[in-house]
C-alpha positions in Angstrom: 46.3 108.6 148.6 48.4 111.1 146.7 50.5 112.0 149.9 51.0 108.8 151.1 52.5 107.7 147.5 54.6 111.2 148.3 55.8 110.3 151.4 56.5 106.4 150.7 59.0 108.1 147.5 60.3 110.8 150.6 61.5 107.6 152.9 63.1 105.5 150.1 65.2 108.0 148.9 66.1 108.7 152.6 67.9 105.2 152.4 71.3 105.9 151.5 73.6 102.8 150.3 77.8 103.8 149.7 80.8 101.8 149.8 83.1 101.9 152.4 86.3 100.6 154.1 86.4 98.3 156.7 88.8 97.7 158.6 89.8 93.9 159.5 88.2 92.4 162.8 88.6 90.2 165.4 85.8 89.3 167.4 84.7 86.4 170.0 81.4 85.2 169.0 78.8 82.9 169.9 77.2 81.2 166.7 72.9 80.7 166.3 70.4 79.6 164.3 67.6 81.7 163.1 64.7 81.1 165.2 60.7 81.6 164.4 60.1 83.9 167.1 63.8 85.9 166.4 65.6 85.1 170.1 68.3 83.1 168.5 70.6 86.6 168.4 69.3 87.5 172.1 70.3 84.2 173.3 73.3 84.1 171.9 74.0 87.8 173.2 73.5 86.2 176.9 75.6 83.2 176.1 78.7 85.6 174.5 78.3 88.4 177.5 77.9 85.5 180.1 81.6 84.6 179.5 82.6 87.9 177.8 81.8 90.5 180.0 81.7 94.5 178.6 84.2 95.2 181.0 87.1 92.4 179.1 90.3 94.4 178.7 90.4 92.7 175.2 87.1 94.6 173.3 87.8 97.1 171.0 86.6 100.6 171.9 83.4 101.9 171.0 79.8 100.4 172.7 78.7 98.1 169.9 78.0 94.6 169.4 77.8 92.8 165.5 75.8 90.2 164.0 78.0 88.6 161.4 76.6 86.6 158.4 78.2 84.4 155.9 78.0 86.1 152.5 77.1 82.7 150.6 73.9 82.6 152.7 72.4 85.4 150.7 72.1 83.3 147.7 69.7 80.8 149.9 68.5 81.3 153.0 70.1 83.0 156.0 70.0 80.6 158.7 73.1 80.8 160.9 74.3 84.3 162.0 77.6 85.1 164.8 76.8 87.5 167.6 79.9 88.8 168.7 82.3 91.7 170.1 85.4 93.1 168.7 88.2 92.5 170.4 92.3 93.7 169.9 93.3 89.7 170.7 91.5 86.7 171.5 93.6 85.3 174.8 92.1 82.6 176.8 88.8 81.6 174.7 86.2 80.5 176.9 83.9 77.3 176.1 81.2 77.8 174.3 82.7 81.0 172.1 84.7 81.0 168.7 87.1 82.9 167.1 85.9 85.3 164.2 88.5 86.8 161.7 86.8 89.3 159.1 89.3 90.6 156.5 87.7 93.4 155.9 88.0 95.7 152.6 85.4 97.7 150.4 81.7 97.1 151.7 78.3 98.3 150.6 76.3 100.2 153.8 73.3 101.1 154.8 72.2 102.5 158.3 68.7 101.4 159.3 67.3 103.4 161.9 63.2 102.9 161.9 60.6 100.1 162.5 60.5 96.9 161.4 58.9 97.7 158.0 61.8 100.6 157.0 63.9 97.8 158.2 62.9 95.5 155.5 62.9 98.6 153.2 66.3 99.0 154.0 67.4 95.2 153.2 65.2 96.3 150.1 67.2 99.3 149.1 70.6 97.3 150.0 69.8 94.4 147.5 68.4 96.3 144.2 71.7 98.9 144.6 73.4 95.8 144.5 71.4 94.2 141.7 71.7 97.5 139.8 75.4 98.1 140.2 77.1 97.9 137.0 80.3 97.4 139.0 79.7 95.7 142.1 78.2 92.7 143.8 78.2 91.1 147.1 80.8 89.3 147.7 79.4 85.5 148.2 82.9 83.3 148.4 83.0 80.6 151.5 84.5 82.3 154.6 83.6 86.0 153.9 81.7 87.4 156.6 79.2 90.4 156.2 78.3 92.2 159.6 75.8 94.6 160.9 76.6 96.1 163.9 74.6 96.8 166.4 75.0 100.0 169.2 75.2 98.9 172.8 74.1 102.7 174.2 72.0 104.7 174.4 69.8 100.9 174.1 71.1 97.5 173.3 68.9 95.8 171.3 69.8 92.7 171.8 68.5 92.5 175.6 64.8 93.7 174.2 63.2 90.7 172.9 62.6 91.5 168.9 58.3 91.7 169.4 59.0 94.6 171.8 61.7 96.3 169.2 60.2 99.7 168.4 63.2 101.5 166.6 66.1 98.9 164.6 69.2 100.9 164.7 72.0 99.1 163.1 74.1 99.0 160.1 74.6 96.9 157.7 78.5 96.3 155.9 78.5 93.6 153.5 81.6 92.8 151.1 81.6 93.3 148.1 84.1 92.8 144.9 84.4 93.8 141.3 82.1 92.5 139.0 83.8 90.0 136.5 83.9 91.1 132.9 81.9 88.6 131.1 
C-alpha cells in the first residue's frame, strides 16, 4: 500500500502547469457537440479534413490539429468544442467550416501524455493551480477560446476512436488574466 501511495505522489508531481505565450491563431474549424461515446471530435476531424486537406497551402507549419473550447464553458459544462487547423489565411472557406480567430496572450499549460486516468489527473492538476493561484485565473469572458492541441505524427488521435485511445498526448493552453483586486 505504502508504494502505491509513493508512486501516486511521484506521478502528480510529474504534472507540470506554467504560463506561457501564445501566439494569436487562425484556424478553419468544424464546430461539435460533446457526444456519450466521445466521436463528436473524430467526426468533426473527418468533416474539417474532408474539405481541408493536410496538404492546403494555407496550414501553418508544424503536424498538429487543436480542439478549441470556449473559456465560459468551464464554469458549466463543456458541451461544444472546435476541431480545427491553423492556417496563415482563411481564402475560399468551404461549407460546412468556420472561421476561428484566437487572440492569443499569457496561457496556463499542461502537457498530458498518459492514459485516460493521468489525463483526468492532468485536467485535475490544471484546475487546483488555477484555484490556488493568488494571481491568476482562467480567463472566462464570451469569445475567448482555450485550445489543446493535438499532434498529427507520429499518431493522430483523432482517427483512433477514443475507447481504443491507449496514450492521450496533447496540451492543454487556456487563457488566463490577472486576478482583480477585491
Amino acid at each position: 500500500m505504502d508504494n502505491r501511495k509513493r508512486g501516486e505522489g511521484i506521478l502528480q508531481k510529474s504534472i507540470a502547469v506554467e504560463l506561457v505565450e501564445v501566439a494569436p491563431i487562425k484556424a478553419l474549424a468544424v464546430r461539435t457537440g460533446m457526444t456519450p461515446d466521445k466521436s463528436g471530435t473524430r467526426v468533426a476531424w473527418s468533416t474539417l479534413t474532408a474539405q481541408v486537406p493536410l496538404e492546403d497551402a494555407r496550414l501553418t507549419d508544424g503536424p498538429s490539429a487543436y480542439v478549441f473550447i470556449p473559456q465560459e464553458q468551464w464554469s458549466k459544462q463543456v458541451d461544444t468544442l472546435w476541431v480545427g487547423l491553423a492556417v496563415h489565411e482563411f481564402g475560399d472557406v468551404p461549407d460546412g467550416i468556420e472561421t476561428l480567430e484566437v487572440c492569443g496572450g499569457l496561457c496556463v499549460s499542461a502537457r498530458v501524455y498518459g492514459n485516460e486516468v493521468h489525463m483526468w489527473r492532468v485536467y485535475d492538476a490544471m484546475f487546483a493551480w488555477l484555484e490556488q493561484s493568488p494571481d491568476y485565473e482562467l480567463d472566462r469572458r464570451e469569445g475567448v477560446f482555450g485550445m489543446e492541441t493535438v499532434p498529427l505524427e507520429p499518431l493522430n488521435a483523432l482517427t483512433i476512436p477514443y475507447t481504443e485511445i491507449e496514450t492521450f498526448d496533447f496540451t492543454m493552453l487556456y487563457p488566463v488574466r490577472k486576478k482583480s483586486g477585491f
